[in-house]
N, C-alpha and C positions, 0 to 999 in steps of 0.2 A: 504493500500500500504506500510506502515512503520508497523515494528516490536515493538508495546511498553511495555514500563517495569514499574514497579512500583518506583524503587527509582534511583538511577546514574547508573552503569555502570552494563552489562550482565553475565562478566564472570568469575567474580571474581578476575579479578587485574585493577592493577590502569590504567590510559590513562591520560599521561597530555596534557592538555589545554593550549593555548595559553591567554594571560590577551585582552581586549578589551572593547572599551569604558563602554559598558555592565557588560562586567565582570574584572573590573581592579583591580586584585589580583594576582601576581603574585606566581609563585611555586602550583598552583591548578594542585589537579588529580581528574578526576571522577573514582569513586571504587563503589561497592555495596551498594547502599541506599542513596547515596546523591555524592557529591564534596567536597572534604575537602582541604584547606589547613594547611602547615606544621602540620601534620599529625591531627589536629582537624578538627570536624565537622564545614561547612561553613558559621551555624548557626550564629556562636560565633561571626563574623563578623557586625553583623546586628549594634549593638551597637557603629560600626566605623563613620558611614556617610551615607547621603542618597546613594550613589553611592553604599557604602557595602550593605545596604538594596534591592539596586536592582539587586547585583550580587547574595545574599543571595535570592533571589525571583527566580531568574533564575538556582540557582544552584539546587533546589530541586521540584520534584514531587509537586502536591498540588491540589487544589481545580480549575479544569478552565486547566488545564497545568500537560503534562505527558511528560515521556524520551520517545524517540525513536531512535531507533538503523536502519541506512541506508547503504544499502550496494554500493557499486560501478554500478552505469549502474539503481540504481533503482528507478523508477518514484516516486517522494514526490506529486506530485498532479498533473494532467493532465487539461489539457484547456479544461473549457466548465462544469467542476468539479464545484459544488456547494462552495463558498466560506464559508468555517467556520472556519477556522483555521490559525493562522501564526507559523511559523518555527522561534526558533532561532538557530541559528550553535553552537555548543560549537566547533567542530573539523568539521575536511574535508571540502568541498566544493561540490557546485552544478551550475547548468546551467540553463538559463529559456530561452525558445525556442519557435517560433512562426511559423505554418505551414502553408503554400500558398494552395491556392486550388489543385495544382500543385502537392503537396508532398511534396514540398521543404522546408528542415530544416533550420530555421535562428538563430542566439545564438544572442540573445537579450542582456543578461547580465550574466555575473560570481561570483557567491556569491558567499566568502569564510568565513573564523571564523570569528564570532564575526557580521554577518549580520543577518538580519531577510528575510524571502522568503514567500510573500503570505499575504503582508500585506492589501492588497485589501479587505481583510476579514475585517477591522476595519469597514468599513459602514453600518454593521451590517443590512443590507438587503437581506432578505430570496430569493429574486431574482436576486442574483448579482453571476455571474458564471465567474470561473478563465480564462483569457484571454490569457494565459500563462502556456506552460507544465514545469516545473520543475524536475530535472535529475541529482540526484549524481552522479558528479566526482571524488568521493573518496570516502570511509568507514567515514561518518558518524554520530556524536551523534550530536541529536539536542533534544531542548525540544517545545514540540507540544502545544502552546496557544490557545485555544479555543476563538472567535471574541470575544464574548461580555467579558469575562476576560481582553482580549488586552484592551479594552475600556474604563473597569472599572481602571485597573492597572495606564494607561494615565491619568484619571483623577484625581485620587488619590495620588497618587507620581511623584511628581514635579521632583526627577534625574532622574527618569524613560521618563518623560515626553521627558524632555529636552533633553537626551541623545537620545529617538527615533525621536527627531525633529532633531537633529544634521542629523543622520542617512537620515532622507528623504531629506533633504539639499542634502547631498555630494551623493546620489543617484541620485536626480535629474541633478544637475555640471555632474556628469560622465555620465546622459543620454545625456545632450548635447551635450559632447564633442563625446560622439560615433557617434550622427546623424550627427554632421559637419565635421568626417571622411567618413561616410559611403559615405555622399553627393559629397566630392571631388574623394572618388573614385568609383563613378560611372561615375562622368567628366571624370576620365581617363579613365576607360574602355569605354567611350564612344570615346576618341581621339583615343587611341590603335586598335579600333573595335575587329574582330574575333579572336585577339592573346590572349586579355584579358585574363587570368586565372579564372577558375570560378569551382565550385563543387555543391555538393546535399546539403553541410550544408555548410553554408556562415557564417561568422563570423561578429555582428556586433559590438561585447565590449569586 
């Protein structure tokens, strides 16, 4: 479903990157064969701090983890999709969506730079199927972690660790607070009744 490449970016110029927990470097471009910052390779970083270690892991192609290039409108994995893989964003954004028997489209949640999408893969169970369709918002570059990599990566690098526990914290805080919107307003559409406003793709975050 994703276009992948073998080192940073497809076409021969730069694309800058936003800095984030993951990757907190600022002034990074992705260009051909990797992500550099002020104009050297992101390598060179590795030797700053764990955190450069894990933006330096993230910045480049490798063993477990490839680039992918997403275009606007296109599906990164669909519900019911075997889980192998987690997404990180360097750029753009995407949507994860849940469909009723019905048809009906719900937005679950909005990932943007600097998230991971499909982390479900980490349980590294050959019978675990994505729950959740996944859909760029925008044009773009992510790099593709293969589950059992994601696992080894966690165990082994404690900024890496630690930064994707931050991440599934403040994931979790923003699922709550979307469910105890969603809940009060169904109370009003329920007070409102028939005026309610309502569509084919509901929004819940």
């Amino acid at each position: 479903m994703s276009q992948s490449c073998d080192g940073g970016y497809f076409c021969g110029r730069a694309l800058p990157i936003r800095s984030s927990p993951f990757f907190p470097i600022e002034g990074a471009c992705i260009v051909a064969g990797g992500i550099y910052t002020e104009g050297r390779p992101s390598l060179m970083v590795q030797q700053l701090s764990e955190r450069a270690k894990t933006a330096a892991y993230l910045a480049n192609s490798g063993p477990g983890r490839t680039f992918v290039k997403l275009d606007t409108a296109q599906v990164i994995f669909a519900e019911g999709d075997r889980a192998d893989s987690v997404y990180y964003l360097h750029t753009g954004g995407a949507k994860l969506t849940v469909a009723s028997k019905g048809g009906h489209q719900t937005i679950v949640a909005l990932c943007s730079t600097g998230d991971f999408v499909g982390e479900e893969s980490i349980a590294q169970d050959a019978a675990t199927l994505r729950t959740l369709t996944a859909t760029a918002v925008a044009p773009c570059i992510a790099v593709k972690i293969e589950g059992r990599e994601m696992v080894r990566m966690i165990h082994e690098n404690q900024g890496f660790r630690d930064a994707f526990r931050k991440f599934l914290l403040d994931r979790i805080i923003r699922s709550q607070a979307d469910l105890a919107n969603r809940i009060f307003d169904a109370e009003e559409c329920r007070r409102i009744g028939p005026a309610c406003p309502g569509s084919t793709e509901r929004m819940v975050s």
